[in-house]
C-alpha positions in Angstrom: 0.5 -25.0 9.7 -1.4 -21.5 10.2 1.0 -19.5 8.1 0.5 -21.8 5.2 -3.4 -21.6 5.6 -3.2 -17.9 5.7 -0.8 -17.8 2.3 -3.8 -20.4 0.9 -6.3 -18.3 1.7 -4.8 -14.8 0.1 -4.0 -17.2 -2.9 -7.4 -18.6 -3.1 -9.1 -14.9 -2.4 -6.9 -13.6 -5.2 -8.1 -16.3 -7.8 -11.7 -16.3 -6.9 -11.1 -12.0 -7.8 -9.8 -13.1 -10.9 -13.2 -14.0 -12.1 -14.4 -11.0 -12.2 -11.3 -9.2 -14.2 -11.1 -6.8 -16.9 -8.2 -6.1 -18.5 -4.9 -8.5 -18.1 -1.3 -7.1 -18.1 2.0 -8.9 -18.2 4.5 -8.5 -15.6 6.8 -6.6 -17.7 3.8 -4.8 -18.6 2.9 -3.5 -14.8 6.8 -3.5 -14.3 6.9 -0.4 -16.6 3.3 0.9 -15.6 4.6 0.9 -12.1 7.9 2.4 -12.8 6.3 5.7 -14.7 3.6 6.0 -12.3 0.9 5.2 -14.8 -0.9 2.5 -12.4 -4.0 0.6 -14.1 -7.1 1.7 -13.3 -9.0 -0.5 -10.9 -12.7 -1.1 -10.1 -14.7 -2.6 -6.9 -12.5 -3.9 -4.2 -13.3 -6.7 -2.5 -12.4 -7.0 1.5 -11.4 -9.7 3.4 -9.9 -10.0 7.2 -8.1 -12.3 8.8 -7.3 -12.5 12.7 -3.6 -13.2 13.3 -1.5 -11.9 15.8 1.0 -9.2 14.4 4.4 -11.1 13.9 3.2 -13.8 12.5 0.9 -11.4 9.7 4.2 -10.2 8.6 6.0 -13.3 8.3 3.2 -14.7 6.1 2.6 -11.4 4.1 6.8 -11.6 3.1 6.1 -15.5 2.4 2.9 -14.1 0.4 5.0 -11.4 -1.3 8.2 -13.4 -2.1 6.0 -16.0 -3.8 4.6 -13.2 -6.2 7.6 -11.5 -7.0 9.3 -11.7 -9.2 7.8 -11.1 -11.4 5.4 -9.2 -10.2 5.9 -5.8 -8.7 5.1 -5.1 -5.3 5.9 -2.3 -3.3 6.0 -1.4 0.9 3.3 1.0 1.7 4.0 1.3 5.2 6.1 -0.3 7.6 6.1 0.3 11.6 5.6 -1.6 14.8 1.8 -1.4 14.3 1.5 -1.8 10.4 2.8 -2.9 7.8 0.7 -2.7 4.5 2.1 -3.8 1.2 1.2 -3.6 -2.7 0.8 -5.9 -5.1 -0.1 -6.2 -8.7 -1.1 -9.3 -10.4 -2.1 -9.7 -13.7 -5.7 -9.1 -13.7 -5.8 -7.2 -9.9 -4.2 -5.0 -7.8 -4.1 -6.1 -4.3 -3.3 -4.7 -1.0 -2.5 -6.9 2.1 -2.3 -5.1 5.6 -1.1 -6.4 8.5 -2.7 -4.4 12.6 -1.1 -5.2 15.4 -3.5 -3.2 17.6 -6.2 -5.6 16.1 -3.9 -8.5 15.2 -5.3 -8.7 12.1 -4.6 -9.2 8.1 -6.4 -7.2 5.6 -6.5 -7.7 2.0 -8.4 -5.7 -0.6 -8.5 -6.9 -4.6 -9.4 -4.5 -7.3 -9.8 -5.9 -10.6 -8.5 -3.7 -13.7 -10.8 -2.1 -15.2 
């Protein structure tokens, strides 16, 4: 199933980030980072793309983002008929995941904390 490979692949891109971490927060931790608008401060980001048509990018980005939070917090950037790009923060990285129609194509960046 594609939507399934693509939720594998963000999964797997995520932990193969994780290497490369600095600092580690709880969820609670983030939770209340987020909330004051104190976000960790992140280093390289690393890009990957994906080619999927549009509706289908969203329905595996929600799978993608349900599966994360809670506890995590995540947050809708943007959200229109040709994008949709949401936020996520992890424990080790924060992660955007970006969904083109124009280009049907997903794009997630990872940026390790620093």
């Amino acid at each position: 199933m594609k939507s399934r490979a693509i939720i594998v692949a963000c999964i797997t891109f995520l932990t193969a980030a994780s290497a490369h971490a600095g600092n580690t927060y709880t969820p609670a931790q983030l939770s209340k980072m987020i909330e004051a608008g104190r976000y960790p401060k992140q280093g390289n980001v690393t890009k990957t793309v994906k080619s999927i048509v549009y509706a289908a990018c969203i329905l595996n980005l929600e799978k993608f983002v349900d599966a994360i939070k809670p506890p995590y917090p995540a947050e809708t950037i943007a959200s229109t008929d040709t994008i949709r790009t949401d936020k996520l923060w992890t424990n080790d990285a924060a992660m955007t995941v970006t969904c083109l129609a124009e280009s049907d194509e997903m794009v997630i960046t990872i940026a390790p904390y620093l």
